[in-house]
C-alpha positions in Angstrom: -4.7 -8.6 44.1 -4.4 -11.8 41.6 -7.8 -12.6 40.6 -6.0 -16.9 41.2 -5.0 -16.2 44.4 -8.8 -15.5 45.1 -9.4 -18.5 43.6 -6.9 -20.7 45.4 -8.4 -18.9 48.8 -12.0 -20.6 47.7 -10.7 -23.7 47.4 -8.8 -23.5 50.7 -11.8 -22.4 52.4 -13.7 -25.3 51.6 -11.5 -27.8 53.7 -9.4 -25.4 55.4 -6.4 -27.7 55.5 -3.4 -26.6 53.1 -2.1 -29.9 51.9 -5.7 -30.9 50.5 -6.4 -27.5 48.7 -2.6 -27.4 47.5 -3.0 -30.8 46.1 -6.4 -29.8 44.2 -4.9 -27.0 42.9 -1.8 -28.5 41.8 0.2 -26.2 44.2 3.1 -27.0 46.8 1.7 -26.2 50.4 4.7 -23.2 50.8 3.2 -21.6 47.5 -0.1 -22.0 48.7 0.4 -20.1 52.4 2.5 -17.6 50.7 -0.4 -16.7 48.3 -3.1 -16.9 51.1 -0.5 -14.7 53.2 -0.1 -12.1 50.6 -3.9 -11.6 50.8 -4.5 -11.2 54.0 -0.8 -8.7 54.3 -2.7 -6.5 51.7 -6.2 -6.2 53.5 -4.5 -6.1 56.8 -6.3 -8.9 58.5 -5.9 -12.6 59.1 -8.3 -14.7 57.6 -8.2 -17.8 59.9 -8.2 -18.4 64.0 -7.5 -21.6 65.6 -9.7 -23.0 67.9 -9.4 -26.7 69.4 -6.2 -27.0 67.4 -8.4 -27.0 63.9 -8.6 -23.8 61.8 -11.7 -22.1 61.3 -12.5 -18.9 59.5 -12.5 -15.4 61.6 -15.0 -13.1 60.8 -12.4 -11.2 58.4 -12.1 -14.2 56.7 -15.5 -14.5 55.9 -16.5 -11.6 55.0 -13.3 -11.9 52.6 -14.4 -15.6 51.2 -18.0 -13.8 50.2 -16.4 -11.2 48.6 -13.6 -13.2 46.8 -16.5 -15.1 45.1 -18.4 -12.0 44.0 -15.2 -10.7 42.7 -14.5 -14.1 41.0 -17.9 -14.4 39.3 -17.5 -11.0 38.2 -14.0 -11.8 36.4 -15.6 -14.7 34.7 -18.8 -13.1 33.5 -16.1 -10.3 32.1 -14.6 -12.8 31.3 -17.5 -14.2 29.2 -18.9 -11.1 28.2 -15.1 -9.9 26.6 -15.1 -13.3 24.7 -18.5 -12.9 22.9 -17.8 -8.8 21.8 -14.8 -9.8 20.6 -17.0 -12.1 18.1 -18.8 -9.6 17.1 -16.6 -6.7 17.1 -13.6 -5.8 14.9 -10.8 -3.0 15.1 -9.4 -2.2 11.4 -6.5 -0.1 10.4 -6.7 1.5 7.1 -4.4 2.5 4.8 -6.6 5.0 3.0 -4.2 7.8 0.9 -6.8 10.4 2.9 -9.7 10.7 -0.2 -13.1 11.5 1.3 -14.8 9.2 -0.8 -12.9 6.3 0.5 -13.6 7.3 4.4 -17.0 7.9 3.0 -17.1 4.2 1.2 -16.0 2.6 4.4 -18.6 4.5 7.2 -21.6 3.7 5.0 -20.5 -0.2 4.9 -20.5 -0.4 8.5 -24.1 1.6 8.6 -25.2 -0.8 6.6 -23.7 -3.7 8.2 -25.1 -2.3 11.8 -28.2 -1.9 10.0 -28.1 -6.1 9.5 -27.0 -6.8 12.3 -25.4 -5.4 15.2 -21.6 -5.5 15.7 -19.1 -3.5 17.1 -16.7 -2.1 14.6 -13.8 0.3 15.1 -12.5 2.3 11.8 -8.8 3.4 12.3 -8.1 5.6 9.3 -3.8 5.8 9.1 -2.7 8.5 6.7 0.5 7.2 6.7 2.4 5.5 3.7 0.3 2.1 3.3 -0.9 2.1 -0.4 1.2 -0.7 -0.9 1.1 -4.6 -0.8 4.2 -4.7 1.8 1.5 -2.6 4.2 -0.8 -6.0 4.3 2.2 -8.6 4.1 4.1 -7.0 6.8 0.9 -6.6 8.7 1.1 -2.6 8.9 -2.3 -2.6 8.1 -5.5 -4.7 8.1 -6.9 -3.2 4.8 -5.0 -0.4 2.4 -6.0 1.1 -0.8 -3.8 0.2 -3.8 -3.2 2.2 -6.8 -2.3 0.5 -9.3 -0.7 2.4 -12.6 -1.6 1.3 -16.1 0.6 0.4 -18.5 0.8 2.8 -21.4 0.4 0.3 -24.2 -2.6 -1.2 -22.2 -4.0 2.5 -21.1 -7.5 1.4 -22.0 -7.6 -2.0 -20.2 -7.9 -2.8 -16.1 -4.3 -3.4 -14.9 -4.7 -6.0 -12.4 -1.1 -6.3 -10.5 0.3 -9.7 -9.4 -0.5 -10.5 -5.6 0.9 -13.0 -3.4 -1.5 -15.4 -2.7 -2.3 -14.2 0.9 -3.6 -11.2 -0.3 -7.0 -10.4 -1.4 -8.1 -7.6 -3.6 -11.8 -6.1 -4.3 -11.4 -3.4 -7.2 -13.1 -0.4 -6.9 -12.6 1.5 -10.1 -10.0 3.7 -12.1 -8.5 7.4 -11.0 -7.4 9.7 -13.5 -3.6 10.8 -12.1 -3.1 14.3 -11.1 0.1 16.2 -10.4 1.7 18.4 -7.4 4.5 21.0 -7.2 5.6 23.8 -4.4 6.1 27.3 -5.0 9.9 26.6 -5.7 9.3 25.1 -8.8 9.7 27.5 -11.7 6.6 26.3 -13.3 4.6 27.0 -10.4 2.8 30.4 -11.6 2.5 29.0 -15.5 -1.3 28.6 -16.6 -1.2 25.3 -18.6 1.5 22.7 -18.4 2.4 20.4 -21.5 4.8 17.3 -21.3 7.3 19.8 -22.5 7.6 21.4 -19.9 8.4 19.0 -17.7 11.0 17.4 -19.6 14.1 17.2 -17.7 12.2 17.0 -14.6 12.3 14.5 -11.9 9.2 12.6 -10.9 9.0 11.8 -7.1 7.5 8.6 -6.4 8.0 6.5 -3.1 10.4 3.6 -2.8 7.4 0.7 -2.4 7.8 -2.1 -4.7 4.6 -0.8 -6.6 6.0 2.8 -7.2 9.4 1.5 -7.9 7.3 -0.3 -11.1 5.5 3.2 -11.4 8.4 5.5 -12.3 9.0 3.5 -16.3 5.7 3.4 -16.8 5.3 7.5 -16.6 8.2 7.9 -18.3 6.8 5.9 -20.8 3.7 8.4 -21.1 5.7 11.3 -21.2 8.2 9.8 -23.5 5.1 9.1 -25.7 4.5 13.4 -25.8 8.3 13.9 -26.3 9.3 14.2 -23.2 12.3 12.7 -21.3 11.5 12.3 -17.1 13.6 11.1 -14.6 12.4 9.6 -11.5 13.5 9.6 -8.1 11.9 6.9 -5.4 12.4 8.2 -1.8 11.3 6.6 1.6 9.3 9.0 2.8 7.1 8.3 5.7 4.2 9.8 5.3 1.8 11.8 2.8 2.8 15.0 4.3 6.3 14.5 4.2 5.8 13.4 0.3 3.8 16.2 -0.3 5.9 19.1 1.5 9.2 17.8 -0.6 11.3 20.7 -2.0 10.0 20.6 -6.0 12.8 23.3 -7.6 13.0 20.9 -10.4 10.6 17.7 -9.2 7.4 17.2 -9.4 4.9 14.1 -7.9 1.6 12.2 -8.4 -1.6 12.8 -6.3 -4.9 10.6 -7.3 -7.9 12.8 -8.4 -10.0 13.6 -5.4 -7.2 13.5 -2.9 -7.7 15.5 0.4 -4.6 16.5 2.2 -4.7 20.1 4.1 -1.9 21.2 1.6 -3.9 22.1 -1.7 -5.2 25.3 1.2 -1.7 26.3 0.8 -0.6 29.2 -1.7 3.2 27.8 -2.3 1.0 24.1 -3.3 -0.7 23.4 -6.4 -2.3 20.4 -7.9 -2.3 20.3 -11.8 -2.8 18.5 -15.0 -0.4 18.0 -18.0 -2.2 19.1 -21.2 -1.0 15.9 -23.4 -0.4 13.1 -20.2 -3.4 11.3 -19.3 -2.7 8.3 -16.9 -5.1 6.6 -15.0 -4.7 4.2 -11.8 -6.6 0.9 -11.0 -7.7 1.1 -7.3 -8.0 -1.9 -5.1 -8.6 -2.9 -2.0 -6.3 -5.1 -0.4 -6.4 -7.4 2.4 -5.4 -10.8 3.8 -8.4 -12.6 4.9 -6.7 -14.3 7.5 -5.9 -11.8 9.5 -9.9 -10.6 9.6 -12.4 -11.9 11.9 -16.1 -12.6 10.5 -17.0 -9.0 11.6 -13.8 -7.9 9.3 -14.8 -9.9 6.1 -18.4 -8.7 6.6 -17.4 -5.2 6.0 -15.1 -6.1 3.1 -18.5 -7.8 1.5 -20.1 -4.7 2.5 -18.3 -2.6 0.3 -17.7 -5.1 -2.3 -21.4 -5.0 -2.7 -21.8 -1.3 -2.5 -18.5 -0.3 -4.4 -17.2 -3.2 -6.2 -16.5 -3.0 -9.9 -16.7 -5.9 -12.0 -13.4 -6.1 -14.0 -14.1 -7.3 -17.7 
């Protein structure tokens, strides 16, 4: 039943003549009977009798007009009531790289927010492959952490990357760079792993345009221990697919802190290089225009909460 066909029965109800009430409504009289018609074929009744050649309403049609403006206040005040949660509510998709301190960072901003000032705001944690700037450009996600690698000759110093000028950033602090391998890898069993070992290996980094700047700048800080890498940028599509990769002779980078259901594993291990230290810049990224008031309120939130002043 179309909520407008209600509507134009209202209006026709008033006058009960079909060339007024298709003339207020800006219908042709044809459209206007069919619509009318349509109602009363799907309640099974005719709305109108005619008496004294003039059209008057049969008790059917009554009891439908009362109705039809119930069920017409009703879709307004939904109406209504629709327009002002959506002013106060938000749904954002994050691009989190699954680290419980990040899910953590984002659920106690929208406590505190709530605390403020009620709002209704939906958290959508994605786990897949959004730590990148294409995820906010391409509108894959509302909000996505970014890891940002540091050069080696500027180890010591905040990397800040380059952004388009539709995307925002908030930084939230360095991570020190771990590594991963599976059981297949030779090394896998070894107690301590130097640089050395690894040379000849093959890093695995994705193919976004921030890992694709990645790969030279490890090879740079192994080639500072001696070491010659190679690096291999795949597509993967998700965390779990980059993690579970075959690693006979590859290896990959995992963020300190990092929670994926693989480290339970026995043919999975997660491990440091003795004389490699590289540490990430994390941001937050975002395009404010895409966020409603509700949105950049949480991103202040956690600015507030988590921000780190870069010197």
């Amino acid at each position: 039943m179309e909520t407008e066909h209600l509507r134009e029965y209202i209006v026709f109800s008033q006058t009960l003549n079909y060339a007024k009430a298709a003339e207020t409504l800006f219908l042709s009289q044809p459209t206007l009977r069919a619509h009318i018609r349509a109602l009363e074929e799907e309640c099974g009744a005719s709305f109108t009798v005619k008496r004294s050649n003039e059209l008057i309403l049969s008790p059917a049609g009554k009891f439908f007009l009362k109705r039809a403006r119930e069920i017409f206040k009703l879709a307004d005040e939904t109406a209504e009531s629709c327009r002002e949660i959506a002013e106060e509510s938000a749904s954002i998709l994050i691009g989190f790289l699954e680290y419980p301190y990040l899910e953590d960072m984002f659920i106690k901003a929208r406590e505190e927010l709530n605390e403020a000032q009620q709002t209704g705001l939906e958290l959508l944690f994605s786990p897949r492959m959004h730590a990148n700037v294409e995820a906010i450009t391409q509108q894959e996600a509302d909000v996505t952490i970014y890891p940002y690698t540091r050069d080696y000759v500027k180890r010591d110093r905040v990397n800040v990357p380059l952004l388009p000028s539709s995307v925002s950033s908030i930084y939230l602090g360095e991570k020190e760079c771990r590594f991963w391998m599976t059981k297949s890898n030779p090394l896998f069993e070894q107690e301590r792993i130097s640089a050395a070992d690894l040379a000849g290996s093959t890093l695995l980094l994705g193919n976004t345009q921030n890992m694709l700047s990645a790969g030279p700048k490890f090879q740079e800080y192994f080639a500072a221990s001696g070491a010659e890498i190679d690096v291999d940028n795949q597509p993967f599509s998700s965390y779990a697919d980059y993690f579970l990769t075959d690693s006979r002779s590859c290896f990959g980078i995992i963020l300190e802190g990092h929670r994926f259901e693989s480290q339970a594993r026995k043919d999975f291990r997660i491990f440091t290089v003795d004389d490699v230290s590289v540490y990430s810049d994390l941001f937050l990224l975002y395009d404010e225009s895409r966020l409603n008031h509700v949105g950049l309120e949480l991103l202040q939130k956690i600015k507030e909460l988590h921000g780190v002043a870069i010197a």
